[in-house]
C-alpha positions as CSV (number, residue, x, y, z in Angstrom):
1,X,79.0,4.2,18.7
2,X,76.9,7.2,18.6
3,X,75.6,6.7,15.4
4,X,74.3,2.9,16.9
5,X,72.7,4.9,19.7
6,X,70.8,7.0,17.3
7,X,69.5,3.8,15.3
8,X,68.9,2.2,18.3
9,X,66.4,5.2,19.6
10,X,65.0,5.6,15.9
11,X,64.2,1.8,16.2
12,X,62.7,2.0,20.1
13,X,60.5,5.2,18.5
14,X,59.1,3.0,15.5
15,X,57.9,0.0,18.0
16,X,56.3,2.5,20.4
17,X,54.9,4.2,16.8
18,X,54.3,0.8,15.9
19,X,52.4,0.0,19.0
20,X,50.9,2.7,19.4
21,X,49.4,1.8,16.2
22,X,48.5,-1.3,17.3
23,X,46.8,-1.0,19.8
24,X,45.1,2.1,18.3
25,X,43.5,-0.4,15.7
26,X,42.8,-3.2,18.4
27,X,41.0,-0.4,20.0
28,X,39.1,0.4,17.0
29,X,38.3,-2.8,16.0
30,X,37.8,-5.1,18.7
31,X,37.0,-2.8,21.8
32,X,33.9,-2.6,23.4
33,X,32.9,0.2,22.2
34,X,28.7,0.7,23.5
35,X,27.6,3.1,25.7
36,X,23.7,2.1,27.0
37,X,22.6,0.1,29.5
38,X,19.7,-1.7,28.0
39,X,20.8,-4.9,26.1
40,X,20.2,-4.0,23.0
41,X,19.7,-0.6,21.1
42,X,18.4,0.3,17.8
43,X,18.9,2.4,14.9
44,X,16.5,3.1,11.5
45,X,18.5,3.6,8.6
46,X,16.1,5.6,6.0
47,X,16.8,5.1,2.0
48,X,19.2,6.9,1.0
49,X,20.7,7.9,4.2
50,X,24.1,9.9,4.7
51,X,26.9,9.0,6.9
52,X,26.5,11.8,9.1
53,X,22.6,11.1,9.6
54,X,23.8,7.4,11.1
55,X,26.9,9.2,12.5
56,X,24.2,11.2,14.3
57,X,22.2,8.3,15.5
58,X,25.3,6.7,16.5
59,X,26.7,8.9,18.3
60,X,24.5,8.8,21.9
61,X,25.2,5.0,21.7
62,X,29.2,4.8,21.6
63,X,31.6,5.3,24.1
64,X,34.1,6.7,21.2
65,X,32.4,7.7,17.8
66,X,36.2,8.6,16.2
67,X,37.5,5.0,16.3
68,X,34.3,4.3,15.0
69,X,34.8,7.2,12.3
70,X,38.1,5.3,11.1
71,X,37.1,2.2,11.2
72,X,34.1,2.8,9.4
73,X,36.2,4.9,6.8
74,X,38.7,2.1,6.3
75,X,36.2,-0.6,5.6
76,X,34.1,1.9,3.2
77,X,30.6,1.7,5.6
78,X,31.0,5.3,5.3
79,X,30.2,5.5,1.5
80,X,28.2,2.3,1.4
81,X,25.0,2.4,3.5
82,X,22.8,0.2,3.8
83,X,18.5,1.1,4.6
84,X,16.9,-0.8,7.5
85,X,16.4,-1.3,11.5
86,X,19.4,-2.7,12.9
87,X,20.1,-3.6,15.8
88,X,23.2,-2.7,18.4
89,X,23.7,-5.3,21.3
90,X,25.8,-4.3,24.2
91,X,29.3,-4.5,24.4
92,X,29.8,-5.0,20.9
93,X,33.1,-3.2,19.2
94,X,33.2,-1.4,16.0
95,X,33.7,-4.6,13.9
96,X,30.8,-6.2,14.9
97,X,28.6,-2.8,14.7
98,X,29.5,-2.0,11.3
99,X,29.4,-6.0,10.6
100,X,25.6,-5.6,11.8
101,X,24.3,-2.4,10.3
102,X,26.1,-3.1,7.5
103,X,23.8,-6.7,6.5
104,X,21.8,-7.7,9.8
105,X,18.1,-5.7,8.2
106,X,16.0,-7.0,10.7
107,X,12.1,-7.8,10.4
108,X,9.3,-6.1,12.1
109,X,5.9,-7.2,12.8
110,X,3.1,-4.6,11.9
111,X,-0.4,-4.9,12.6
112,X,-3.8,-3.3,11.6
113,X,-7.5,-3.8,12.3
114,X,-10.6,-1.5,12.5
115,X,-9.4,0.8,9.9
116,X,-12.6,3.0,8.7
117,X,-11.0,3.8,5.2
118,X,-7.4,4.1,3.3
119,X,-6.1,7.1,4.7
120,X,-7.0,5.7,8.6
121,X,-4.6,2.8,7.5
122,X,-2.3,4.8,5.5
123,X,-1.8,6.9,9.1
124,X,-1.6,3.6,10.6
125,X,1.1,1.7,8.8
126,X,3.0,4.8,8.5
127,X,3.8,4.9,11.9
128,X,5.5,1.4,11.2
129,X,7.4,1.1,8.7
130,X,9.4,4.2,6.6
131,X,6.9,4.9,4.1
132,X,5.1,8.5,4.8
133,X,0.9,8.5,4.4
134,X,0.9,10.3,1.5
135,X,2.9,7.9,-0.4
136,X,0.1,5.1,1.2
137,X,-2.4,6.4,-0.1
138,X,-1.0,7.3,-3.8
139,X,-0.3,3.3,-3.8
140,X,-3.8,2.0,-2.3
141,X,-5.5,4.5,-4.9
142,X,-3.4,4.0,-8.0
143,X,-6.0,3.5,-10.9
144,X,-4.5,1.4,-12.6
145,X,-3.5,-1.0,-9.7
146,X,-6.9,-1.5,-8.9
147,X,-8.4,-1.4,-12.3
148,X,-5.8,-4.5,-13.0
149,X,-6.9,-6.2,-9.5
150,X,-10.8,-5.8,-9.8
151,X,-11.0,-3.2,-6.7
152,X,-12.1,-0.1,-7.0
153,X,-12.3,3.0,-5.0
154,X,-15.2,1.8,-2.9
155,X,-13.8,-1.9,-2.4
156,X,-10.3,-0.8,-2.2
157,X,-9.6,-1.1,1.7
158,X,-11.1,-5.0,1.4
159,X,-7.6,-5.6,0.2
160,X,-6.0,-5.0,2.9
161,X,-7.2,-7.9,5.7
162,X,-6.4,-7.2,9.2
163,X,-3.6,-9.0,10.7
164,X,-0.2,-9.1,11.7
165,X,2.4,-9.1,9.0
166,X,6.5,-9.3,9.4
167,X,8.0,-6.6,6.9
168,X,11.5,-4.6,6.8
169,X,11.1,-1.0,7.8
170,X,12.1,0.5,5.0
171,X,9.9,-1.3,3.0
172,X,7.9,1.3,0.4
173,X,4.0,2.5,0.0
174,X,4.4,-0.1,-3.5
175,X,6.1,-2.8,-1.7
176,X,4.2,-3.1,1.3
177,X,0.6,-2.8,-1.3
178,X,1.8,-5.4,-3.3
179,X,2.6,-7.3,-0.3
180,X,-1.3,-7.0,1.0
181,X,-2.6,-8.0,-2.4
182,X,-0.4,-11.5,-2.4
183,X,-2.3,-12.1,1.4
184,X,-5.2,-11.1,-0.8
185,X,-5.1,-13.8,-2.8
186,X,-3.7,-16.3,-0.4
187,X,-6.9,-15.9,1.6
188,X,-9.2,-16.4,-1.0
189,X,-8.4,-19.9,-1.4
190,X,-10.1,-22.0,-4.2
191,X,-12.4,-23.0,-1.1
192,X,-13.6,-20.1,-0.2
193,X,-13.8,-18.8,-3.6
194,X,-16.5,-22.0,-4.1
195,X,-18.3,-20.7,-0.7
196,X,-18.8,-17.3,-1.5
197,X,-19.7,-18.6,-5.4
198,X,-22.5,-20.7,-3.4
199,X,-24.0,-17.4,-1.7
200,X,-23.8,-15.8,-5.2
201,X,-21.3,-13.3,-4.2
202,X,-18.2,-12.2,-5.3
203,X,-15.2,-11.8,-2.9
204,X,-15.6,-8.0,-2.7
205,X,-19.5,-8.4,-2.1
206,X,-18.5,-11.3,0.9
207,X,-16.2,-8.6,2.4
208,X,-18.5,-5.7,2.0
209,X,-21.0,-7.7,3.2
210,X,-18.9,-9.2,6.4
211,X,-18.2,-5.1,7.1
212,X,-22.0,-4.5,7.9
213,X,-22.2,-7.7,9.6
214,X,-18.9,-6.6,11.9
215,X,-20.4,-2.9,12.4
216,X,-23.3,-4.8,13.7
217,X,-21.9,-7.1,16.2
218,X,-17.6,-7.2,17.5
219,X,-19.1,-10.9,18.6
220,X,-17.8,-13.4,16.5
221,X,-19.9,-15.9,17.9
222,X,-22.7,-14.0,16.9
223,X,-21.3,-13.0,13.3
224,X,-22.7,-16.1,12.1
225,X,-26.2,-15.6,12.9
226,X,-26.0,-11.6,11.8
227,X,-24.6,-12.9,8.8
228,X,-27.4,-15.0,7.9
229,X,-30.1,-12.4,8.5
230,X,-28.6,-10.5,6.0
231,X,-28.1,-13.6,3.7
232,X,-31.6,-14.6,4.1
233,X,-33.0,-10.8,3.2
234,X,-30.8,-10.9,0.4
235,X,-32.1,-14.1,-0.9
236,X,-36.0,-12.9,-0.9
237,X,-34.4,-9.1,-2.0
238,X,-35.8,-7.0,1.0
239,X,-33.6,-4.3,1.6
240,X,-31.1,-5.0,4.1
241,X,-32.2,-2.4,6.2
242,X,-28.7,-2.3,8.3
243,X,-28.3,0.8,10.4
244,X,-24.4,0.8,10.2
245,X,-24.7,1.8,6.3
246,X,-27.0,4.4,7.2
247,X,-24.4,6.2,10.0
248,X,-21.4,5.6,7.2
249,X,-24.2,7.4,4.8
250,X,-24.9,10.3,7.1
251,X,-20.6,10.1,8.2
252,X,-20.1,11.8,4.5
253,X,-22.4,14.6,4.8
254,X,-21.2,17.9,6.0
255,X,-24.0,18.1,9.0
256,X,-22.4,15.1,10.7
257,X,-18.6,15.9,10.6
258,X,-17.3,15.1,13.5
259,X,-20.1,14.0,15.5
260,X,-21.2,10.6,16.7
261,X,-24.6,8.8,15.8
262,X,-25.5,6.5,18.7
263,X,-29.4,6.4,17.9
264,X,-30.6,5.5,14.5
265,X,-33.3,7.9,13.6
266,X,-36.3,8.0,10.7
267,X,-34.1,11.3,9.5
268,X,-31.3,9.0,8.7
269,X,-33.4,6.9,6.8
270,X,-34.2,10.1,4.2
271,X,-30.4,10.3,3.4
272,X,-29.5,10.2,-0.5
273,X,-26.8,7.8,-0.8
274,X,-26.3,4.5,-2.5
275,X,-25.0,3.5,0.7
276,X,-28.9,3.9,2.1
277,X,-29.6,0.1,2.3
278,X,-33.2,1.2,3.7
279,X,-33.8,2.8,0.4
280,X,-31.7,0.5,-2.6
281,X,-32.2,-3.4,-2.6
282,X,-28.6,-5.3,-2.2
283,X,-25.8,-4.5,-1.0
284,X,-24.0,-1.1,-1.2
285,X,-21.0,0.1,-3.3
286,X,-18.4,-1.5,-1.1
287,X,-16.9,-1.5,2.6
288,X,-18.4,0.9,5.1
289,X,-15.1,-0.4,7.0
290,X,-12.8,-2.9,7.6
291,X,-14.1,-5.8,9.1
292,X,-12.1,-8.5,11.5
293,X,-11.1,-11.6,9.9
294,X,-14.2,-13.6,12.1
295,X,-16.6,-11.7,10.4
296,X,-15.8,-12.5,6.8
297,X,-15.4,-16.3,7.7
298,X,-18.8,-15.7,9.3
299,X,-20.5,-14.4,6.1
300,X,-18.5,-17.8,4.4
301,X,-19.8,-19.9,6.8
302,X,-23.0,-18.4,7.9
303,X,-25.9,-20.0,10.7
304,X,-28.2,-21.6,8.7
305,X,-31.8,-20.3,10.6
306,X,-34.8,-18.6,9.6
307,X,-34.5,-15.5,11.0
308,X,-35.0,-11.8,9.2
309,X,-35.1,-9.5,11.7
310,X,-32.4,-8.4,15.0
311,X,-32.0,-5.9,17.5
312,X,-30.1,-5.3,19.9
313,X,-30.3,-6.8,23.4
314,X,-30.8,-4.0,26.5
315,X,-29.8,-6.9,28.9
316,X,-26.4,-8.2,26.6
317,X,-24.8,-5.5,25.7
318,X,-23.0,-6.3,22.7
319,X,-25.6,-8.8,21.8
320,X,-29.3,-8.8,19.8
321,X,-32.4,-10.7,19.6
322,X,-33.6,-12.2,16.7
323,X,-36.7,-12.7,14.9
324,X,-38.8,-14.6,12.5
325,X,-41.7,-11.9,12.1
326,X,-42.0,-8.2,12.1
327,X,-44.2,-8.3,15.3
328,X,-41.8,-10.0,17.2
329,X,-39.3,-7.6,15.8
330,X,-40.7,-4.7,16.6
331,X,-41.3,-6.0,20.2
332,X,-37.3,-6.4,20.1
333,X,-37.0,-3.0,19.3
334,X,-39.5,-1.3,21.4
335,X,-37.4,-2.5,24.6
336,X,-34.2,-1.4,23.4
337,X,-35.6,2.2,22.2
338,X,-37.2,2.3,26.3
339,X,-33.5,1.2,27.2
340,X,-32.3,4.2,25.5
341,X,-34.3,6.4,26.3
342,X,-33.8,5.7,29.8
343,X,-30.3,6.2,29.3
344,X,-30.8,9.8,27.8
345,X,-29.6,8.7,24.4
346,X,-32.2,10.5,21.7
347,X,-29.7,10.9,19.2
């Protein structure tokens, strides 16, 4: 009889071990196991994370990070990470976590416009995604790259064409390069190849171009007409004559680090620099920046007029007037230098 008794308690200690057990794993498994507020949290896994940097990351989020420990251990997350931006929803349990961190990479949109060269977008993107700046720029500038792609270092940042793009966060300084170059090429459709073949430019010349024309005027109903000033001085070769150029000139001399030209002035027009489009016929070496979208469709599809001169308008800010002859021109001008002037800007 006593020895059924013992049996009988070693029996009721294994279900309660049992149970225990159980409910332990129930716990760790299928438990809601969040602790935020929000609906849904996130976590950025970088290549080749450790456990404890996600542990650490994890941690602020869950009610219990030792179920999730053990859980984690037993279905090898632990040892098999996985880079990306997942996300965490509230009230999920350890299952569905590791389930999502594990597989569920999920997409973000980055966006760029305005850039004034490759290490402004390399600073740029790498706020977005997990490549650093330096490795940006080592990919935009890679010789060979470019050499293979017909860019150079002066038409290198007309790769990249400002818009928003959907890309994983880890993606890398190669991947995300490559990536601009294929929405290179997309844009430059067989169409607008044959447009910019008609204005007897190349792609790089219609972007380098639609950069002056964008410096000029942020009105893309206006583009148009810019563009074909500059078209139409191109076509009889007079220098372009386009103050932007001549700022992006002056921008790489020591004297005018850090300072901001708001006044054109005959100085500026002494500069040495290929980018001097008052002193060298055509167009310069390549982008003086990165110009919107509208303004290289408004260099492909420019306003067909007889206009070679532009300045711009006192009375519409953001706008010019345009003219046929040099008199009328300098009439143009002479009211927005007096609209200057009366605004104290001399330089």
């Amino acid at each position: 009889m006593y020895f059924k008794k013992i049996l009988w308690a070693i029996a009721l200690i294994g279900l309660v071990i049992c149970g225990y057990f159980a409910y332990y794993i129930y716990g760790a498994m299928f438990m809601p196991n969040t602790n935020f507020n929000n609906e849904t949290a996130y976590i950025l896994v970088p290549t080749n994370a450790t456990y404890p940097e996600v542990r650490a990351q994890l941690e602020p989020l869950l009610k219990d990070i030792n179920t999730f420990d053990a859980l984690a251990n037993q279905k090898k997350y632990n040892t098999n990470l996985k880079a990306g931006r997942f996300a965490i929803n509230k009230g999920m349990n350890n299952n569905e976590i590791i389930n999502s961190i594990r597989s569920k990479n999920l997409p973000i949109k980055i966006a760029f416009n305005n850039q004034h060269s490759l290490e402004d977008l390399a600073g740029r993107i790498s706020t977005q995604i997990e490549a650093d700046s330096l490795s940006l720029i080592n990919a935009m500038t890679d010789e060979a790259f470019l050499a293979k792609n017909d860019f150079n270092s002066a038409t290198a940042l007309g790769m990249y064409l400002p818009n928003s793009y959907e890309f994983f966060w880890n993606t890398s300084a190669e991947t995300f390069r490559d990536r601009m170059l294929t929405e290179y090429k997309r844009f430059w459709t067989d169409a607008r190849k044959a447009k910019a073949k008609k204005l007897n430019l190349t792609p790089n010349e219609v972007i380098t171009l639609a950069s002056i024309v964008h410096e000029e005027s942020k009105q893309a109903d206006e583009q148009p007409r810019v563009a074909g000033v500059y078209l139409n001085r191109l076509k009889i070769k007079m220098p372009l004559q386009a103050d932007p150029t001549l700022k992006y000139a002056a921008y790489q001399l020591p004297q005018y680090e850090n300072t901001i030209i708001r006044r054109v002035l005959n100085i500026h027009k002494e500069i040495e620099s290929p980018y001097n489009t008052y002193k060298y016929l055509g167009l310069p070496p390549g982008l003086i920046a990165m110009p919107d979208l509208s303004a290289i469709k408004a260099v492909l599809n420019p306003e067909r007029h007889n206009y070679l001169y532009f300045a711009a308008d006192a009375k519409r800010i953001g706008y010019h007037k345009f003219a046929k002859t040099l008199g009328q021109h300098n009439n143009n001008a002479r009211q927005y230098h007096s609209y200057l002037t009366s605004q104290g800007i001399n330089k």
